[in-house]
C-alpha positions as CSV (number, residue, x, y, z in Angstrom):
1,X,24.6,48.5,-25.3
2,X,23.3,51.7,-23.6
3,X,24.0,51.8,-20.0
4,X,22.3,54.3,-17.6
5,X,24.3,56.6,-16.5
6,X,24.2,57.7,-12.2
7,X,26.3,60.7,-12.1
8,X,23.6,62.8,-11.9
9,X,23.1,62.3,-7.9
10,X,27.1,63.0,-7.8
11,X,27.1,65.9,-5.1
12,X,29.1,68.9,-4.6
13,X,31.3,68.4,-1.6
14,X,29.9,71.4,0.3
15,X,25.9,69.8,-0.1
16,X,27.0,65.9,1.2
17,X,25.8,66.1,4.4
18,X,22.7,67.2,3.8
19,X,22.2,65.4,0.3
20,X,23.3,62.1,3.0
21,X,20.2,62.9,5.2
22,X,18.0,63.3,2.7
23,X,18.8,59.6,1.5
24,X,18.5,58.5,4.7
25,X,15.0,59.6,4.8
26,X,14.3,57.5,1.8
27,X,16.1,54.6,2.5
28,X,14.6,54.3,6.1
29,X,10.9,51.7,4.6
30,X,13.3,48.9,3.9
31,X,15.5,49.2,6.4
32,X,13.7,49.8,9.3
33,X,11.9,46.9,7.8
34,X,15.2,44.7,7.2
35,X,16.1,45.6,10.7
36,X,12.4,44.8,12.2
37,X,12.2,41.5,10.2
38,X,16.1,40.6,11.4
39,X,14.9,41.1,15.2
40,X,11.7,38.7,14.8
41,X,14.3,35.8,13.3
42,X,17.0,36.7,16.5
43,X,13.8,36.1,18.8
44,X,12.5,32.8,17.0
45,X,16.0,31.7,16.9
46,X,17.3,32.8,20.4
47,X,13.7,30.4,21.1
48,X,14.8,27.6,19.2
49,X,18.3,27.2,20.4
50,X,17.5,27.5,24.1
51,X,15.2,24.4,23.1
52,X,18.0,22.7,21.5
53,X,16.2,22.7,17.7
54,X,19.1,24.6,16.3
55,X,22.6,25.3,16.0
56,X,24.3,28.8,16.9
57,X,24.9,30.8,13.6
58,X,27.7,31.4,11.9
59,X,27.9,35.1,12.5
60,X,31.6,36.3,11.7
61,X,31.7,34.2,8.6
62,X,28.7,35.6,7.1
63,X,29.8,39.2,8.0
64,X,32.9,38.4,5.4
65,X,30.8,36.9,3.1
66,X,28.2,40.1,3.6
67,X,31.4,42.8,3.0
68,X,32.8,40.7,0.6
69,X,29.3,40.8,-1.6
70,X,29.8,44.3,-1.1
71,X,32.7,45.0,-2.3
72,X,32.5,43.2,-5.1
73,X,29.3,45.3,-6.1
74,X,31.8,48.6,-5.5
75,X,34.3,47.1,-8.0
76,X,31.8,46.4,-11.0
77,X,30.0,49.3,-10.4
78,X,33.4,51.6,-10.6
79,X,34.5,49.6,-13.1
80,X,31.1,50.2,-15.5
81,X,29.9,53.2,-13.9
82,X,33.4,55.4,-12.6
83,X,31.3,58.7,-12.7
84,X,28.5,57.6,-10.2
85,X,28.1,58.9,-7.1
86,X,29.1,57.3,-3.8
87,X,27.0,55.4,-1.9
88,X,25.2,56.3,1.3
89,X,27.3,54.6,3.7
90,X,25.0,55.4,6.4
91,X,22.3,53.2,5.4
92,X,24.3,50.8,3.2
93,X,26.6,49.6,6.1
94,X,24.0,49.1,8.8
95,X,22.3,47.1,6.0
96,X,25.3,45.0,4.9
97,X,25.5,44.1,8.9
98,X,21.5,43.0,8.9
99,X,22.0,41.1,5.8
100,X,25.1,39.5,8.0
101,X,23.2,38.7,10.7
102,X,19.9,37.6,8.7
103,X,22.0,35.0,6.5
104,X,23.4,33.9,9.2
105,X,20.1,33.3,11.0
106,X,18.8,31.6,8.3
107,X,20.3,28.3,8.1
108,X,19.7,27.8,11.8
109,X,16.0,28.3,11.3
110,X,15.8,26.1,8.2
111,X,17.6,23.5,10.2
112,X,15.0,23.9,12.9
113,X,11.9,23.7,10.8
114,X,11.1,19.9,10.7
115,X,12.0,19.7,14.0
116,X,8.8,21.8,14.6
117,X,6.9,20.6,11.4
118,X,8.0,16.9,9.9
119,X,8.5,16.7,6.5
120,X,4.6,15.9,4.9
121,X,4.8,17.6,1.6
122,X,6.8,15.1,-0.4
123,X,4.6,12.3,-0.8
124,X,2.2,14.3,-2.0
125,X,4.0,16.5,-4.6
126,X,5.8,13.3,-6.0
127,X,2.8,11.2,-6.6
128,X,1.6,14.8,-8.0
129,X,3.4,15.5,-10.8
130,X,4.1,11.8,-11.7
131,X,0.4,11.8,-12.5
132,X,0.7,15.5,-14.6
133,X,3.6,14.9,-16.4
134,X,3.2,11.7,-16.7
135,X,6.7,10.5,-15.4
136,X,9.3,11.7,-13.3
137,X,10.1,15.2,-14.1
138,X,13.4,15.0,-13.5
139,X,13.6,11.9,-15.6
140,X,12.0,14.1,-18.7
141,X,14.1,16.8,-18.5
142,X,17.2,14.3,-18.2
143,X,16.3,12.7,-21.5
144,X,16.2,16.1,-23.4
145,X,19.2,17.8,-21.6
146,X,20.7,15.5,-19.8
147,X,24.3,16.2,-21.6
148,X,24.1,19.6,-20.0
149,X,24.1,18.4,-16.3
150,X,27.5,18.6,-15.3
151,X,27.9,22.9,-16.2
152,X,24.4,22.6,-14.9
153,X,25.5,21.4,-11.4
154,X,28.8,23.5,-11.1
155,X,26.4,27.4,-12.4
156,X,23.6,26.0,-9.8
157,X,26.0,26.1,-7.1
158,X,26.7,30.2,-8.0
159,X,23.9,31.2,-7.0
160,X,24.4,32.6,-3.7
161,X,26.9,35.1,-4.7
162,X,24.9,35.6,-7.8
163,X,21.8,37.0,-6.1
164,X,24.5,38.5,-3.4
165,X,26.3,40.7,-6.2
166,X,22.9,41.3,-7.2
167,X,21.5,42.8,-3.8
168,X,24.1,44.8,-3.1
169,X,24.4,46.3,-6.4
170,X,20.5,47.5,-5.6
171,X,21.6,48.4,-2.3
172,X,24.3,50.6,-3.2
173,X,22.2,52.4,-5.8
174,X,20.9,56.1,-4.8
175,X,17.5,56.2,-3.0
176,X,14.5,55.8,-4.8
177,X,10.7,54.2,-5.0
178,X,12.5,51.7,-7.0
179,X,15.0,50.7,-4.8
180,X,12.9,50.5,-1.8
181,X,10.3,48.5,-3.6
182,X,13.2,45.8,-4.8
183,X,14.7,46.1,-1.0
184,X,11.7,45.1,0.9
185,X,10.2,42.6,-1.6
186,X,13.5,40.7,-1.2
187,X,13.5,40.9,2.9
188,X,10.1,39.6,2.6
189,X,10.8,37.4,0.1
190,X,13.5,35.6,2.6
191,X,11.1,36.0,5.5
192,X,7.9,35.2,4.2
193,X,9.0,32.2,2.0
194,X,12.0,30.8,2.7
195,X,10.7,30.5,6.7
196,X,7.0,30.9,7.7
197,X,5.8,29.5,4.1
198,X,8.6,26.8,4.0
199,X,7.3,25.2,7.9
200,X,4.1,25.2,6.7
201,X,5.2,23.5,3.3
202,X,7.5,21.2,5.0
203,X,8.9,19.2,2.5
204,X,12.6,17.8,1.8
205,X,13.0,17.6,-1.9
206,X,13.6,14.1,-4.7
207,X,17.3,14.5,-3.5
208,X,16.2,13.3,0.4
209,X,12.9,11.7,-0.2
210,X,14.1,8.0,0.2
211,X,16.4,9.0,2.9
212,X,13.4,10.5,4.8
213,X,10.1,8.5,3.8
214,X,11.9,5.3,2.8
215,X,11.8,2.9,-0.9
216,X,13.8,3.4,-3.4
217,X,11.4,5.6,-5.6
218,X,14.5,8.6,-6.0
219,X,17.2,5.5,-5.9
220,X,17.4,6.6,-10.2
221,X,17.9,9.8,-9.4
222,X,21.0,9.7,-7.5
223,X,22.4,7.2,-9.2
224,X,22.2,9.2,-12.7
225,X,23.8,12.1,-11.4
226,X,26.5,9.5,-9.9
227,X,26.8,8.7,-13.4
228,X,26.8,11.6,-15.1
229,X,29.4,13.1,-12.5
230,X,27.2,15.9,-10.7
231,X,29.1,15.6,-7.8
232,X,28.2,19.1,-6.4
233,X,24.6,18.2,-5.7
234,X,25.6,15.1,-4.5
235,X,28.3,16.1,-2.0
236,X,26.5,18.9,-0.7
237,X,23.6,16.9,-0.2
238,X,25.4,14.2,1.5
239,X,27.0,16.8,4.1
240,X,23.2,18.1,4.0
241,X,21.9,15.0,5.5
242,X,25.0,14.5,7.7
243,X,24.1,17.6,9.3
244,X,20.5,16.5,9.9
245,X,20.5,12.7,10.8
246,X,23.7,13.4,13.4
247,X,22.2,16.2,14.9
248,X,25.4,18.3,14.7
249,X,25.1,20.7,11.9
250,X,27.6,22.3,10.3
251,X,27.6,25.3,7.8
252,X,26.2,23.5,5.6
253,X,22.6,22.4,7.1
254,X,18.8,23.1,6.8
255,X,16.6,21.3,4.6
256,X,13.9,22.7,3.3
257,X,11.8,22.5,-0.6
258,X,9.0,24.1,-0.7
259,X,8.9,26.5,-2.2
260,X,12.1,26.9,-3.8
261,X,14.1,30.4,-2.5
262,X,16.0,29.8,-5.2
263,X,14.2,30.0,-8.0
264,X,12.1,32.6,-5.6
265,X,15.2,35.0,-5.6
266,X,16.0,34.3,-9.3
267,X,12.7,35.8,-10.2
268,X,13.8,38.7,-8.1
269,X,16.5,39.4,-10.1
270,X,14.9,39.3,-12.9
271,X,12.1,41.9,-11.4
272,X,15.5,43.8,-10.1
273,X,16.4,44.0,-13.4
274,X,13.4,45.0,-15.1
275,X,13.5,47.7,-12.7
276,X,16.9,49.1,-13.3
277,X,18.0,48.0,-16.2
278,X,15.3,46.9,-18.5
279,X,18.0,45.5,-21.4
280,X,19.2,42.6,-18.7
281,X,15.9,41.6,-18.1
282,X,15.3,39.0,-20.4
283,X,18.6,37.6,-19.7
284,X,18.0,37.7,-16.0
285,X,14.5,36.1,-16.4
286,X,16.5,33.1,-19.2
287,X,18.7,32.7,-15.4
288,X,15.6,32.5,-13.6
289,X,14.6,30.0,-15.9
290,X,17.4,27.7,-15.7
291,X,17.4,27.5,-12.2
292,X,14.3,26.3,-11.8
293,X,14.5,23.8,-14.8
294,X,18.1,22.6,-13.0
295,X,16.6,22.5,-9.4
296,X,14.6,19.9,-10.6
297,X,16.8,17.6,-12.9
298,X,19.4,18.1,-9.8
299,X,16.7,16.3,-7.5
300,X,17.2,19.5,-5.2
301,X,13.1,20.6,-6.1
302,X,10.0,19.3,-7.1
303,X,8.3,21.2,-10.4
304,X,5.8,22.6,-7.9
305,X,8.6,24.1,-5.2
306,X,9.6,26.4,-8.5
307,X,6.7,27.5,-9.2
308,X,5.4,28.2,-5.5
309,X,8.7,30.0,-5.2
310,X,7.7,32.5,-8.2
311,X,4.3,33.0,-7.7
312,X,5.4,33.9,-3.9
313,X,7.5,36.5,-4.8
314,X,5.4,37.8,-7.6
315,X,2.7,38.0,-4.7
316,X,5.2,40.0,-2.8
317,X,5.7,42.2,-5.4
318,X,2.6,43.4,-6.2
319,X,1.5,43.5,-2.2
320,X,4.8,46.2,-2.0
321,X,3.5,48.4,-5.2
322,X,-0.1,48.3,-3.7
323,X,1.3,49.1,-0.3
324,X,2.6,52.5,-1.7
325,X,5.8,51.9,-2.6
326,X,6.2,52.8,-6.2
327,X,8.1,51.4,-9.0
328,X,9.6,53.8,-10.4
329,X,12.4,53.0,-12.8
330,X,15.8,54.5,-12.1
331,X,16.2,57.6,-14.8
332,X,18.9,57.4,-17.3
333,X,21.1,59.3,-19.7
334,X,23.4,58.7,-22.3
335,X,26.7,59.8,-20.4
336,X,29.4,60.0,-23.8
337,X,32.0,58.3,-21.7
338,X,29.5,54.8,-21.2
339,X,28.2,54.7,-24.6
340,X,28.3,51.0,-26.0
341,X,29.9,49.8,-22.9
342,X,27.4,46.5,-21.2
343,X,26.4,45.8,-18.6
């Protein structure tokens, strides 16, 4: 498969410095907006926790977890692409520290939200789409594929350093429109969704409903993926709750459906990809896909949290083209040494 080659922005050793401000420049939209939109979250959380509505973030952790994505991007990209140029470590390490800091905000605030908005979606969304599809969703998509639950519970659960390998390898990526467009789509993305829109949407997902609203309408659910051994989803959602009816949360913590910033991010990838490298797209948008199809039969989403999730960042996409940031797809050639090599 042809993979585009980025040697081309490899610089002489006597031009770095000023080929290193002149990415600066370009990088500086998203992340003066990545550090802008990390300082709003620090003041609604710093807010939160002096009222007692949520826990003090794990910061240190997700600083490892933050270089470690990083690195990880480094190593596929020198292992695919040894010839490109090195990364603009002035703008990609203050941006690995703000992704640190914003992941680690996150949960926090997700754990907050029905503190400050109860849950009120899931009543309505369940009685929903019984009456559109005419059954349980979950139920439906159990009876067609329900022998493929158990790899679907274990790949569900790799999507955070899916989309982290992901970011970073956009991140570390030479400056361009491109780049800029798929680095403030996904800030906003995070912001825009997975808080503000998700304590307006305030909903806990099939996996919690009985838990929260009370009757035994889910009681199925857990008990097939008992039975069919998806203990993933079901442990994690146990230490989910346990966080949330104790009060003392731990890592794992924050509930929060609609809409889904998993499927959200999924269709980011898949945008990322179209972007960059238009070959993986159709694979990326087949992943995007089957998360949203396993968020439901794992109970963790309603059909409607996927689709608010997509249209949300589809939203978001368009707002940053019309904005002025172009999409502009990153040029490629056929370097001799990368021919038929895949990516």
């Amino acid at each position: 498969m042809f993979i585009p080659d980025f040697s081309q922005w490899q610089s002489p050793a006597r031009t770095r410095p000023r080929a290193a401000a002149v990415r600066i420049g370009e990088d500086r939209p998203w992340l003066t907006l990545m550090a802008a939109v990390t300082a709003v979250e620090l003041a609604w959380w710093a807010a939160v926790w002096l009222m007692g509505q949520a826990p003090a973030p794990y910061l240190f952790t997700y600083v490892g977890l933050s270089f470690g994505g990083l690195g990880s991007a480094l190593v596929v990209r020198a292992l695919l692409f040894p010839r490109a140029a090195a990364p603009n470590w002035w703008s990609v390490i203050p941006a690995t520290l703000l992704v640190a800091i914003g992941a680690s905000l996150f949960l926090p605030l997700k754990y907050a939200l029905p503190q400050i908005v109860p849950f009120w979606l899931d009543p309505l969304l369940a009685s929903g789409e019984r009456a559109v599809f005419g059954g349980e969703p979950w139920l439906l998509i159990d009876r067609l594929a329900g022998w493929a639950i158990v790899p679907v519970d274990r790949l569900y659960g790799l999507w955070l350093p899916t989309q982290s390998l992901i970011l970073f390898t956009v991140m570390i990526q030479p400056a361009s429109a491109a780049k800029s467009r798929l680095l403030i789509a996904y800030v906003l993305t995070w912001s825009l969704l997975g808080v503000v829109a998700a304590l307006l949407l305030s909903s806990a997902g099939p996996i919690f409903h009985d838990r929260i609203f009370g009757g035994s309408e889910f009681a199925p659910l857990r008990e097939m993926l008992d039975r069919r051994d998806a203990w993933v989803v079901l442990a994690e959602s146990d230490r989910m709750w346990a966080s949330l009816a104790t009060g003392r949360p731990t890592i794992v913590a924050g509930i929060s459906a609609a809409p889904s910033i998993h499927v959200a991010i999924s269709v980011w990838i898949w945008l990322a990809a179209r972007t960059m490298a238009p070959r993986l797209a159709p694979y990326a948008l087949l992943y995007a896909l089957f998360m949203w199809v396993g968020s439901v039969q794992l109970g963790w989403h309603y059909v409607t949290d996927g689709l608010l999730g997509a249209l949300g960042v589809l939203a978001i996409w368009a707002l940053c083209g019309r904005s002025g940031v172009a999409s502009s797809p990153i040029r490629a050639t056929r370097g001799p040494a990368l021919r038929g090599s895949s990516r």
